[in-house]
FIKERO-444668 format. One line per field, with one value per residue (C-alpha): residue number from 1; x, y, z. Coordinates in steps of 0.2 Angstrom, whole numbers. Each point is the difference from the previous one (the first is absolute). Example, Ala and Ser with C-alpha at 12.3 -4.5 7.8 and 13.67 -1.06 7.14 Angstrom:
BEGIN
mifi = (1	2)
xx = (62	6)
yy = (-22	17)
zz = (39	-3)
This chain:
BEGIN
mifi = (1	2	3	4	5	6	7	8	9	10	11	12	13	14	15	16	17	18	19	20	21	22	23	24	25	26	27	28	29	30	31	32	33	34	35	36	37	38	39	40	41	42	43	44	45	46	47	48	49	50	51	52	53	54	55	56	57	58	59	60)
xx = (0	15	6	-18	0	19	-6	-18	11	11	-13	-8	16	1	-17	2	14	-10	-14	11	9	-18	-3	14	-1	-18	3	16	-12	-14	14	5	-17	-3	17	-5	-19	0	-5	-18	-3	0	-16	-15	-16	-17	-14	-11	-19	-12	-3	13	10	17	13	9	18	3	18	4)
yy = (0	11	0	2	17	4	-1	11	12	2	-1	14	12	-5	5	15	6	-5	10	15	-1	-4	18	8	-3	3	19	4	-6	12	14	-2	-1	19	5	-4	9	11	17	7	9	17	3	-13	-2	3	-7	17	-1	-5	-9	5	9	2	-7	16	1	4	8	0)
zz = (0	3	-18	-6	11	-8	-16	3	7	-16	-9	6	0	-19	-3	10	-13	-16	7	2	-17	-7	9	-4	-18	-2	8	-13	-13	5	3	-18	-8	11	-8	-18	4	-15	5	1	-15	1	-12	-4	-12	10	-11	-8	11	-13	-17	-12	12	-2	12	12	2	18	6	18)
């Protein structure tokens, strides 16, 4: 029973690591997908009200 409890116990520090590189990876990715975000457009395309409208440009 004693070797049984040795091996849980190694078990568990090995998954403790993979769950923090599983962790730490899946933050860098989500850090890099912020840093390749393109930037909010600086204008956009508001529909016209109405049938037949035109669209608007709008400038912030």
């Amino acid at each position: 029973m004693t070797r049984l409890r040795m091996v849980e116990t190694c078990l568990v520090r090995c998954l403790d690591r993979v769950r923090k590189e599983i962790a730490d990876k899946e933050q860098r990715e989500r850090r890099q997908a912020e840093e390749r975000r393109p930037p909010a457009p600086d204008w956009f395309l508001e529909p016209g009200i109405g049938v037949g409208a035109l669209p608007v440009a709008e400038g912030t």
